[in-house]
C-alpha positions in Angstrom: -24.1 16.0 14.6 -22.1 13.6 16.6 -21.1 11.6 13.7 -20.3 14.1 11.5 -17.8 15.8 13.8 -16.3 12.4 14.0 -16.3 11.8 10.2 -14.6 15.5 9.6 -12.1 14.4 12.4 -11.4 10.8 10.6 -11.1 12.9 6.7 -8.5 15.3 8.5 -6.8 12.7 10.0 -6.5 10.7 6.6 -5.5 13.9 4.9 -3.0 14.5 7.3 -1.6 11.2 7.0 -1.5 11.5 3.1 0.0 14.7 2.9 3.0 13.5 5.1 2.7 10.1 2.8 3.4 11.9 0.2 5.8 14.8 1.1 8.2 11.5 2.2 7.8 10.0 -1.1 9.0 13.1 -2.3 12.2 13.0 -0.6 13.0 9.9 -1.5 12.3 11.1 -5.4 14.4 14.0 -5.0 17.0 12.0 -2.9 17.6 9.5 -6.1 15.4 10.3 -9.0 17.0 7.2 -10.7 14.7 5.4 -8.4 12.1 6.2 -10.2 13.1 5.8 -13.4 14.1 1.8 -12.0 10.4 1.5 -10.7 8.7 3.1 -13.8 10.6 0.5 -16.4 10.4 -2.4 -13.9 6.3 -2.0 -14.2 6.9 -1.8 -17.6 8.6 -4.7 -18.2 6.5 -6.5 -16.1 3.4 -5.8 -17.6 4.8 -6.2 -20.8 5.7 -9.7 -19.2 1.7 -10.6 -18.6 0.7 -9.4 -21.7 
């Protein structure tokens, strides 16, 4: 019982710290949405690269 109290706490903990992961990558998204465009063709071209 222990352990899964402490398992729940840990899963909250992690979704916690994704959510907040995730709500700043948003901001910086909406901040410059050309960013995203420079990291989206920058993967491409370097996968292209490898290939």
């Amino acid at each position: 019982m222990e352990a899964n109290t402490l398992l729940k706490d840990e899963l909250t903990r992690n979704k916690d710290f994704y959510i907040a992961r995730v709500t700043q990558i948003e901001s910086l998204l909406k901040l410059s949405p050309k960013v995203l465009d420079l990291i989206l063709s920058l993967v491409y071209s370097l996968s292209f690269y490898y290939n």
